[in-house]
C-alpha positions in Angstrom: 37.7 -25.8 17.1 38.4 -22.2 16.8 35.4 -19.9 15.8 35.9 -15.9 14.7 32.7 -13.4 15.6 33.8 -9.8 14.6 37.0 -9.3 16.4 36.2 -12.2 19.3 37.9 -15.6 18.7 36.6 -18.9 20.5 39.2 -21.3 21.3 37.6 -25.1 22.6 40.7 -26.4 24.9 41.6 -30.2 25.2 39.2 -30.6 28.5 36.2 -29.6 26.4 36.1 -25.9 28.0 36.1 -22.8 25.8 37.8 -19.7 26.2 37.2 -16.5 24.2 40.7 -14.3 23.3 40.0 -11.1 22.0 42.0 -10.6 18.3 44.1 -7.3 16.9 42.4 -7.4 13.9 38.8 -7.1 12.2 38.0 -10.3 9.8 36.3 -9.3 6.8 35.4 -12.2 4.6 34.6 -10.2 1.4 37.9 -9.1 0.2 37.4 -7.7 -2.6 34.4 -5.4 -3.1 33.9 -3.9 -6.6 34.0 0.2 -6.2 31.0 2.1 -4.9 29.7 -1.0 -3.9 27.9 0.0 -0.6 26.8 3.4 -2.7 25.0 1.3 -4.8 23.4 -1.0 -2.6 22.1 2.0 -0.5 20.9 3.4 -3.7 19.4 0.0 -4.5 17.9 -0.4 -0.8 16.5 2.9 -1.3 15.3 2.3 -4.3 13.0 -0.8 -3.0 12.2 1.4 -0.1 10.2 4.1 -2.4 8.7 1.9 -4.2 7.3 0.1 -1.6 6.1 3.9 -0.1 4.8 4.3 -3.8 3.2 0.9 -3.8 1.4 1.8 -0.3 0.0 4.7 -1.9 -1.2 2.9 -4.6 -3.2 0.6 -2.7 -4.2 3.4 -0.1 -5.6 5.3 -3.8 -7.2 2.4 -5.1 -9.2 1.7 -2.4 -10.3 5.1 -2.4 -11.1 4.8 -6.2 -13.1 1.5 -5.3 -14.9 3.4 -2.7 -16.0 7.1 -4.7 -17.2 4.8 -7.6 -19.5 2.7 -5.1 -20.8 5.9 -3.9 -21.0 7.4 -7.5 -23.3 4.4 -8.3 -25.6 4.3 -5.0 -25.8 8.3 -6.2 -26.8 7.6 -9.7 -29.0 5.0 -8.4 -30.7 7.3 -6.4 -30.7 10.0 -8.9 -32.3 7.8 -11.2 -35.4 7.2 -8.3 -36.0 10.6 -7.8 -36.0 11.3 -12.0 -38.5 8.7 -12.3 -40.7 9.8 -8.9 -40.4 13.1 -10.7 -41.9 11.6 -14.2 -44.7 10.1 -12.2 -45.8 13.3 -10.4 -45.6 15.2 -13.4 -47.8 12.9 -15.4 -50.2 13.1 -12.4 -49.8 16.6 -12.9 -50.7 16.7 -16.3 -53.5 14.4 -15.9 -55.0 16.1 -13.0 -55.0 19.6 -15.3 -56.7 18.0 -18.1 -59.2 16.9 -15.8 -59.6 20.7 -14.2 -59.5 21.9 -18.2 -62.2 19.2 -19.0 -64.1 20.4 -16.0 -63.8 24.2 -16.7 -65.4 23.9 -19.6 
């Protein structure tokens, strides 16, 4: 059985042993390549490389986006305790004046 690996040939000889032979020639099993083959698959390969890149980014943004609007809502949250702590102490306020008012007079 004879075997071809780049330019290195493998002959199996009638006692079962093998024996390499190195060849003259290169063996290139695509013959016929259509032009600006290779320029397009390295424009193709790089192609899928950016837009993995831009697909890492994406992810990387979105999990940022995922993680301001979680903090925008514990901050409106929070907001929303103090406005209403506010509220309370105001009407206290108010309530305690008219009693002062009621008093002063």
């Amino acid at each position: 059985m004879n075997e071809r690996a780049g330019n290195i040939m493998t002959r199996e000889g009638d006692s079962g042993t093998v024996a390499t032979v190195c060849c003259d020639y290169f063996f290139w099993k695509d013959d016929e390549l259509p032009e600006g083959y290779y320029k397009n698959l390295i424009r193709t390969l790089k192609q899928q490389v950016e837009s993995m890149e831009d697909l890492a980014e994406l992810v990387n943004l979105r999990k940022r986006v995922v993680e301001l609007e979680f903090l925008v809502s514990t901050e409106n949250s929070v907001i929303d305790k103090l406005e209403k702590k506010v509220t309370n102490e105001k009407e206290v306020v108010m309530i305690l004046n008219d009693k002062l008012d009621a008093s002063m007079q």
